[in-house]
N, C-alpha and C positions, 0 to 999 in steps of 0.2 A: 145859866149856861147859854141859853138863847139870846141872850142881849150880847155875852161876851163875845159870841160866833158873829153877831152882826157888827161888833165894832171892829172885830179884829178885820171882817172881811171888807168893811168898807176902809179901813187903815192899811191893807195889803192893798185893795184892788187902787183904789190912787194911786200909793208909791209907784207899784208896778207899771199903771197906765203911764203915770209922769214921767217914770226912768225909763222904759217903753222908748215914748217920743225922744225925750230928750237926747237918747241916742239913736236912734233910728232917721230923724231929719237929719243930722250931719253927714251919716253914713251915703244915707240915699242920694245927698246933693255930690257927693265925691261921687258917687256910681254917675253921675249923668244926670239927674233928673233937677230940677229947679226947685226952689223953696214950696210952691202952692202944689208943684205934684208931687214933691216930698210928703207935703201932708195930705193929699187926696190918697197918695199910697199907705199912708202908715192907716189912715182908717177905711182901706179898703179890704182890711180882712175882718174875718167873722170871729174870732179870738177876739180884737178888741174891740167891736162895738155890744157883743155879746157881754163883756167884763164891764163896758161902760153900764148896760144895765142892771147890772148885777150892783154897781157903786149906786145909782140911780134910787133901786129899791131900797137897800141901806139907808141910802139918805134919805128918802121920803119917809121912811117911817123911824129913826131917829132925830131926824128936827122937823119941827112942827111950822119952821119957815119953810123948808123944804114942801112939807107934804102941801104947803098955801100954793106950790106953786107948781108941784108936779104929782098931784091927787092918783093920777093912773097908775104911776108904779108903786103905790102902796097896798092894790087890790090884791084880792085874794090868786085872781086867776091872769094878773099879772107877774104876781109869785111862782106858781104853778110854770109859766109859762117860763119865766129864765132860769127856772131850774132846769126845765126840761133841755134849754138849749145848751146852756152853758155845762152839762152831761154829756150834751153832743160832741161840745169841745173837747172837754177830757178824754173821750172816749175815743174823735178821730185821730186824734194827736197823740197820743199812748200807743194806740195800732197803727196807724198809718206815715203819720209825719213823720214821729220822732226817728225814725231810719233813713229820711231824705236827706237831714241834715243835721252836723255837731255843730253848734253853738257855742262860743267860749265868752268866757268872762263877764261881762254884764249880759250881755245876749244871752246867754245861759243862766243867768240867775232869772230875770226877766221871762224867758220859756219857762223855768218851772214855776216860777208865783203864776202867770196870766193861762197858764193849762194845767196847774194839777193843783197849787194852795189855793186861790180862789174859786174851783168850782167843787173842791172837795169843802171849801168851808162857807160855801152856799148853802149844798145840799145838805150838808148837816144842820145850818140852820134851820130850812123848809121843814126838815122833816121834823123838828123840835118846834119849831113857833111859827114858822109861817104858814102849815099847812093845818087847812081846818074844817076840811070838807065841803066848802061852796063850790069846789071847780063843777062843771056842766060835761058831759060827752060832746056836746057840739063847743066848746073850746077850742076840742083841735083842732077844725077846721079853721081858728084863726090864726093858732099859734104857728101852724104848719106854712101859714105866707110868709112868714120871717124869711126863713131860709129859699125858700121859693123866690122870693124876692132877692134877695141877698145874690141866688145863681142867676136872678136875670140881669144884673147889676154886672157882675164881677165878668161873664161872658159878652156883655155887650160892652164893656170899658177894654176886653182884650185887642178888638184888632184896633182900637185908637190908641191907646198905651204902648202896647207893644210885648206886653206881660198879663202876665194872671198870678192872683197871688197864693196858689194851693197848684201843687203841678198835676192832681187827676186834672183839674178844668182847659188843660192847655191845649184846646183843639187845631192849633197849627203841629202840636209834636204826637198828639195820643190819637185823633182822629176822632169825627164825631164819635161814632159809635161805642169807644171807651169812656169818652167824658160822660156820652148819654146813661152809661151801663153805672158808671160812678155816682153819678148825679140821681142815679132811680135809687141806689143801694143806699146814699147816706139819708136821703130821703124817706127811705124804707125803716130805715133806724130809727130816723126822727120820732116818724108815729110811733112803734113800738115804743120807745122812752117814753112819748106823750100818754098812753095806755096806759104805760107802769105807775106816773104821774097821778092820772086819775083814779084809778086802783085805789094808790097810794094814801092819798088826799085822802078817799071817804072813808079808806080803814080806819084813819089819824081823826077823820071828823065825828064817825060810829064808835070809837074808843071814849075821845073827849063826852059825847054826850053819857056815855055810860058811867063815867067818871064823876058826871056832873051829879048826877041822884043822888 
């Protein structure tokens, strides 16, 4: 079952990245924007570089060329770690997004594979075969720069762009103090996911050894 979760997830999360782009560049350059900021836009959100990892660890640890050449995403607490994020994704986008905007036709097939198939068929892999009790407590303090880094990114490409690409971050329309309050709160989640995570892990890693006798 654990292998099937990993094939299927890294056979969804491609499609979805590729059909993703594939419509999203055209879209974007009819909106205004040029070929190179059509793609600096499409992987300016935390959905797909998030899903990109998510295909990453699949693939490093189903081909063995893979892992020759990208050994980090096949760790344990590389694992650990895009679970935790790409949880984050389902979790803001089910509460939050999914009421900003309807999506039709491939853009709507596209939102539900890259926010609810591929991170519900992560976590289910993690929690069957990736997860094996090595994560650390001081992990999260690395996992948690992802997204730390992601809001320093995304805030300091708004006032050259012109856009942001999640509308709590839009401090010309919401005002510091609502991005600040948003930005503490998905953050605030983050850890908690990351805690569940490690919880998670050693119960899965204190089972396995029990099993093992």
């Amino acid at each position: 079952m654990g292998r099937f979760l990993q094939i299927a997830g890294l056979f969804v999360g491609l499609i979805a990245l590729a059909l993703q782009f594939s419509i999203t560049i055209p879209a974007s350059m009819v909106a205004g924007r040029g070929l190179l900021g059509s793609i600096v836009f499409y992987f300016s959100f935390f959905t797909i570089l998030t899903n990109i990892g998510a295909v990453l660890v699949h693939a490093s640890l189903l081909s063995s060329g893979f892992y020759a050449w990208l050994p980090a995403f096949a760790g344990p607490r590389m694992r650990a770690g895009v679970a935790a994020s790409i949880t984050l994704v389902f979790i803001v986008y089910a509460t939050v997004l999914a009421r900003l905007w309807q999506p039709q036709g491939l853009f709507l097939l596209c939102d539900i594979l890259l926010h609810y198939v591929t991170p519900v068929l992560f976590v289910l892999w993690w929690l069957i075969s990736g997860a094996d009790g090595r994560t650390r407590w001081s992990d999260i303090s690395w996992w948690v720069l992802y997204p730390i880094a992601y809001l320093a990114y995304a805030l300091a490409r708004a006032p050259l762009a012109g856009e942001v690409p999640y509308p709590f971050l839009d401090v010309a329309r919401n005002g510091v103090e609502s991005v600040a309050v948003a930005a503490l709160a998905i953050t605030t989640l983050f850890l908690v996911i990351c805690v569940v995570a490690v919880f998670v892990d050693h119960a899965i890693g204190r089972l396995g050894s029990k099993g093992a006798r």
